[in-house]
N, C-alpha and C positions, 0 to 999 in steps of 0.2 A: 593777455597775450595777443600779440599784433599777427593779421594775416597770414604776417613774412615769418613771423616765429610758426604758426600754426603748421604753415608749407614746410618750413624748412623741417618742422618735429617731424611733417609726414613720410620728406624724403627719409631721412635720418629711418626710421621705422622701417621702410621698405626696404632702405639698404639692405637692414641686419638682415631681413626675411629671405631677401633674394640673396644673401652669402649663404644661409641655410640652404635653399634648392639647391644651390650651385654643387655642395658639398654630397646631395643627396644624388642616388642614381635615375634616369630615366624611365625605369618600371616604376621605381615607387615612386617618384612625382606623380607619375601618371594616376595611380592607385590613390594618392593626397586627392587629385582635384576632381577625380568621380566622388569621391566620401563627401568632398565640401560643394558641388554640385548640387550632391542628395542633400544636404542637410540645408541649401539654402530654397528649397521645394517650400511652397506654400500649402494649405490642404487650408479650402476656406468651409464654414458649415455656417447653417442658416443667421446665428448669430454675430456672423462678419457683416451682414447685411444691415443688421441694426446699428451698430458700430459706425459704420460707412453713411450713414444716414445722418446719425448725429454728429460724426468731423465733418461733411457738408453743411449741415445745420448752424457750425460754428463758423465754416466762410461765410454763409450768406450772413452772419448777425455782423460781419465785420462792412458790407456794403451798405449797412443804415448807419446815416450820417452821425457823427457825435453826437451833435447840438439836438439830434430828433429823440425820439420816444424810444429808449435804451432796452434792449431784447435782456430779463435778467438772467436766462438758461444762457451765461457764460460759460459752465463747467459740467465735463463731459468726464464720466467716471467708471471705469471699468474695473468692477468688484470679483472675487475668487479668490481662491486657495494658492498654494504654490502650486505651480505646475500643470495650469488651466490655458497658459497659452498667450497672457496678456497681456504681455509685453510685447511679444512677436506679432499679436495681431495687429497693435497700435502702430508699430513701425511700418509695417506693411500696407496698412492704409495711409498713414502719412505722406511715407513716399511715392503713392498713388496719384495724390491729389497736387497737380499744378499749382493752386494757387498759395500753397503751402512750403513750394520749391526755392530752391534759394537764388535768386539772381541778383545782376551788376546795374547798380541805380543808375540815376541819372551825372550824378559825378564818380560814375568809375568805381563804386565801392561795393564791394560785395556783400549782401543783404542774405542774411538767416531769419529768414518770420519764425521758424519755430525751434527751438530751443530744448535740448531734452536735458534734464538734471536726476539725480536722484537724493530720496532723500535718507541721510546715511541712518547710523543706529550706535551710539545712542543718538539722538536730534532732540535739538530745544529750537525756538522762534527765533533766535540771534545765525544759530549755526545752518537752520535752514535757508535764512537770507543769504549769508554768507556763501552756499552752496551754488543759490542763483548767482551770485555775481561772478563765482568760479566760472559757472557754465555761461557766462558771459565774455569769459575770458581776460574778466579782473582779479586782482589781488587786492582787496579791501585791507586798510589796517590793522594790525594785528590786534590793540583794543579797542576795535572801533565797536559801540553799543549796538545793542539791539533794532529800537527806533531808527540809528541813522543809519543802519544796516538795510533795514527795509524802503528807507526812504531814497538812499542813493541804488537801489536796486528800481524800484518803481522808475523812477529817474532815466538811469540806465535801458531800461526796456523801449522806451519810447528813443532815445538815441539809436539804439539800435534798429529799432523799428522792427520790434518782435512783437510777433501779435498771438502766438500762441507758445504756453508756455507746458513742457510735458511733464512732469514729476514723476516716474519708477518711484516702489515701494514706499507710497504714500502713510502708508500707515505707519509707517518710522518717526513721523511728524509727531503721531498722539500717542503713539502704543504706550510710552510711560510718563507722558505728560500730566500736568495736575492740572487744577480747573483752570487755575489762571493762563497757564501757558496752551490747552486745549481751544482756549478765549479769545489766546493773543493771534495763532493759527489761523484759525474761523475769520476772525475781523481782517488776517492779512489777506484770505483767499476772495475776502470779498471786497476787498481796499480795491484788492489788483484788477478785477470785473469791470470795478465799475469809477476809474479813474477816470473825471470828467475830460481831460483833453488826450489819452491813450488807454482804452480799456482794452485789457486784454484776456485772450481765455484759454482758460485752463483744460488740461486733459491728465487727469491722475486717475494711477493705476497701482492696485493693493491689495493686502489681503484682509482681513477681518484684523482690528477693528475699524476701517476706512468707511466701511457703508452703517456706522452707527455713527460716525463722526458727523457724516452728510444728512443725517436726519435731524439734528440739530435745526433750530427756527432759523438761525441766520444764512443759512446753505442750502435746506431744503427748496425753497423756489426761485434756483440759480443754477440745479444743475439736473442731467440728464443720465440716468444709472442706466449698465448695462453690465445685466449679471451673466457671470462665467460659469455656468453651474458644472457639476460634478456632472459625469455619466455614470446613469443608474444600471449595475454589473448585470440583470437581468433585463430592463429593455435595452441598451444599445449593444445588443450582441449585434446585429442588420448593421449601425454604424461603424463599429469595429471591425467587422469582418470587409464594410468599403474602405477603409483605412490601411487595414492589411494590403489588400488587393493593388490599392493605388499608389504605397509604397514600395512597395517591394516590384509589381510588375508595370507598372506605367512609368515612376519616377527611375526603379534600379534599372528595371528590363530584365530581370530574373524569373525564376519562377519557385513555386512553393510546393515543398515538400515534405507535411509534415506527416510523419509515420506516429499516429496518435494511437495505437493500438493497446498500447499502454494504460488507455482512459476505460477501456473496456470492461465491465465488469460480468462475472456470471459467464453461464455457457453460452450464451445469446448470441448470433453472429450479429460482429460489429457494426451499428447504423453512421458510416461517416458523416451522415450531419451530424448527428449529436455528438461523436464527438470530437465534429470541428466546435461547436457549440462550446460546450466545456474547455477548449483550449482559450478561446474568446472571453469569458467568462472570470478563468484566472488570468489571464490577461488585464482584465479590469479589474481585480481585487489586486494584481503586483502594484499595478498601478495607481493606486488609492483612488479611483476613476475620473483621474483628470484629464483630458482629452491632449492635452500636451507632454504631458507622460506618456501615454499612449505611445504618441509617436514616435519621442526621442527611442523608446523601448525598442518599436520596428525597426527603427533605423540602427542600431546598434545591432540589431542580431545579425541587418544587409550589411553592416559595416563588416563585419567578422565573416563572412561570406567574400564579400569582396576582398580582404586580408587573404585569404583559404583558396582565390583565382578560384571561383566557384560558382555557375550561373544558377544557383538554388541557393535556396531558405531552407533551414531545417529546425524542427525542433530542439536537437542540443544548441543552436547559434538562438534559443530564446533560452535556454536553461542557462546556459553562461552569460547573455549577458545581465539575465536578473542577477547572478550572482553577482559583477561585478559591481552593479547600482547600486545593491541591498548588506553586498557584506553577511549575508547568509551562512548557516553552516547546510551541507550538502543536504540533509535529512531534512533540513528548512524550507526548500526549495520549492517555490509557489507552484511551479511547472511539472515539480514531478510527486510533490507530499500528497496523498491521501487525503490530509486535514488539513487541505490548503486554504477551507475558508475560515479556520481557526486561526490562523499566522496574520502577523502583523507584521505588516514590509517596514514601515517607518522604525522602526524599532529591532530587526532581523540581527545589526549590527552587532547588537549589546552582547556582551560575553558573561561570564559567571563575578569577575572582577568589577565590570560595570557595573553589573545589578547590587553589587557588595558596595559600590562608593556611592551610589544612588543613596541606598536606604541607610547606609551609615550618615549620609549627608542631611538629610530629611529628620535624623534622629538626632545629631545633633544640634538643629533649630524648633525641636519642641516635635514636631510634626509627626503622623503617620505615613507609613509607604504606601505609595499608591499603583495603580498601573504602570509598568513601568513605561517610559515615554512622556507619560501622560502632567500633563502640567499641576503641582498639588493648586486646589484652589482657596 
């Protein structure tokens, strides 16, 4: 796809959007662009730091000359769960850094050094190429091989004069690859490193199994891991509760009110830290304690606040909107059950029907039933 195509898809696109405002009233536009305001908020923690270190570490390998002594920490790799934040922090550091920006060469052409793709599911070594020259804005032949898939992509990358290449959900690459095509992977990611007249580097971002892939001999001393860890539900109650605070009254400009009286047990008069604490706490277990979870959670409850023309936070605008994420039944409810660290969010969905074609399905491949959710292994 040429420039003039890319433009013109963009105009095209914005048209449709802006026939939508047009149709829509002036309260709720308004109400649209505070929500997307909020949700286009950053919240960086100590680990954007490292992050931010390692994409600098990948421009300066790009100022040592080809011909000189080749830095091999081409590929910078940020590991986690779903919903740990990794994708939005890469983007957000990317478009930080100038030298990463895209500008007009020297004849007039507009130049993208970084490139982001993802890689789909199922994926094999032929379709992940394929995907690069997408995101290149080729349409490769429809049998065109594997080998010359990879070869007019490497090709391509130096035409375009992309020097960094980003991969989303890298672990689509291997998750059910066999040895050979796990093989074929590995030798492209480090083909592309370390092409003598255009090496270029990589930034991939995944979930398990991506950081067993990288431990691999021929990957391990080429790249730079930076893990997304989970937040642990009883130490970052301190982090959570600045998350709250910075969402809701820095980014929305509201205020919080949540009437926890609810948490109280016993005749005891109620100690509101603790339980502000406990709300904090299941907060982190809705959230299976991934820090990017976290916040989409906050921001939906402000989101349903600002719906409600309401300059507060309440605890039902957190009760509803875990229902809506989780698909819960009301008794289910992390925010208000009892046995809320008994409940399993990922799984709240399932009904009585589910769990009946689960274990029918499990029984008819031989199998026993196992947790439900839970992957048999």
């Amino acid at each position: 796809m040429t420039d003039f195509e890319k433009d013109h898809e963009a105009r095209r696109s914005q048209a449709a959007i802006d026939r939508v405002r047009s149709l829509v009233g002036d309260d709720r536009l308004g109400v649209a662009d505070r929500i997307s305001q909020l949700y286009n908020k950053y919240i960086p923690l100590d680990r954007d730091e490292l992050l931010r270190e390692a994409l600098m570490g990948l421009v300066a390998s790009v100022t040592t000359p080809i011909t000189g002594k080749p830095d091999k920490r081409r590929i910078v790799a940020v590991c986690g769960r779903s919903g740990a934040g990794k994708t939005t922090a890469i983007v957000k550091h990317v478009r930080s850094l100038k030298a990463m920006a895209s500008y007009v060469d020297e004849d007039g052409v507009t130049i993208h050094p970084v490139i982001f793709m993802e890689a789909g599911s199922p994926c094999t070594p032929r379709l992940l190429a394929i995907a690069g020259l997408e995101a290149l804005g080729h349409t490769p032949p429809e049998r065109i091989r594997e080998n010359e898939a990879w070869l007019l992509f490497r090709r391509l990358l130096k035409v375009h004069k992309v020097m960094w290449v980003v991969i989303d959900e890298a672990q689509n690459a291997i998750e059910t690859a066999n040895v050979r095509q796990a093989t074929v992977i590995g030798d492209a990611f480090k083909a592309l490193t370390q092409m003598p007249d255009w090496p270029v580097r990589l930034i991939l971002a995944g979930v398990p199994p991506l950081a067993s892939f990288l431990a691999r001999k021929q990957l391990y001393n080429r790249r730079t891991v930076i893990p997304f860890d989970t937040l642990n539900v009883d130490g970052s109650v301190d982090l959570i509760d600045s998350i709250l605070e910075t969402v809701v009254v820095e980014h929305a400009g509201m205020e919080l009110r949540l009437d926890l009286d609810s948490y109280a047990s016993g005749d005891e008069e109620p100690d509101p830290q603790k339980l502000k604490e406990i709300f904090l706490r299941r907060m982190a277990h809705a959230c299976d304690g991934e820090f990017g979870s976290v916040v989409q959670m906050i921001r939906g409850a402000v989101e349903l606040a600002i719906l409600d023309d309401r300059g507060h936070v309440t605890l039902d605008d957190f009760i509803k909107t875990y229902t809506s994420f989780s698909g819960c039944r009301p008794s289910k409810n992390v925010f208000t059950a009892t046995n809320w660290e008994e409940l399993e969010p990922a799984v709240a969905l399932l009904r009585d029907d589910d769990r009946a074609w689960e274990e029918a399905r499990l029984k008819s491949k031989g199998k026993n039933a196992t947790k439900y959710g839970v992957r048999p292994q």
